[in-house]
N, C-alpha and C positions, 0 to 999 in steps of 0.2 A: 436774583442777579444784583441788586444793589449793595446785599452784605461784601460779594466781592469787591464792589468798587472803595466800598468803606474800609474795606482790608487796605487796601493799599494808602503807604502814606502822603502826605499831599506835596511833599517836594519832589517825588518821585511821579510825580502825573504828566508833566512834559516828557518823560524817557518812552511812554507808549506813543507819541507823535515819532518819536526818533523808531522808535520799531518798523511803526507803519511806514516810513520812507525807505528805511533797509531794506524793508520786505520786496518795494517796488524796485529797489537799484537791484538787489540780488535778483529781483528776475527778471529785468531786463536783461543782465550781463548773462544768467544761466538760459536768456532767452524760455522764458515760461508760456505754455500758449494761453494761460488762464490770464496773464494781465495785459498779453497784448492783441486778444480776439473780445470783441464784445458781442453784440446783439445785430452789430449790420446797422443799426441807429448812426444820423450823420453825428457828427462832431466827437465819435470815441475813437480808442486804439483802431479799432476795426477800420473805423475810415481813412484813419492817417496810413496804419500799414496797406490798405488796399490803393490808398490813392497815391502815395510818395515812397512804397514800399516797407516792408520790414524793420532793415536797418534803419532810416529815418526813426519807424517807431520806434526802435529798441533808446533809442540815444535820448529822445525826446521822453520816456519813462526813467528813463537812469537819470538824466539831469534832474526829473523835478522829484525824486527820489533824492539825490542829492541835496536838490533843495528843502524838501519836506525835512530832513536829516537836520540840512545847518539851523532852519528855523526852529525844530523842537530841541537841539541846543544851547541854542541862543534864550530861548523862552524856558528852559533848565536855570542855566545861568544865573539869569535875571529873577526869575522866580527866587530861588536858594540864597541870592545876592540879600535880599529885604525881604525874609522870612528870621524873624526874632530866633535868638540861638541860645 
């Protein structure tokens, strides 16, 4: 498992933060039941969609989906910014 992570180059390591947030916005929007049902444990999707309903959760996953996005961006950016060229 680690010769993969050595495969990839190191400016390019903040873009799998930017994935993982897509992954979350796209299924929020496609409404996915895998990221918005959890284990019934308080303080997951599970609780927010059964306590405040569904859509509350779906909005609440896509924003911080969005956010996970701008921040592995942002941390692209700056990375590649003061990486010797």
């Amino acid at each position: 498992m680690e010769d993969i992570w050595k495969k990839i180059p190191k400016e390019y390591a903040p873009l799998i933060v930017v994935a993982c947030g897509l992954l979350f916005l796209i299924g929020a929007i496609r409404d996915w039941d895998w990221v918005l049902e959890g284990d019934g444990r308080i303080f997951n999707m599970a609780w927010v969609s059964n306590t405040f309903g569904r859509r509350v959760a779906r909005i609440l996953v896509g924003i911080s989906g969005a956010v996970i996005m701008i921040l592995g961006l942002l941390y692209f950016w700056l990375w590649n910014k003061h990486l010797p060229k």
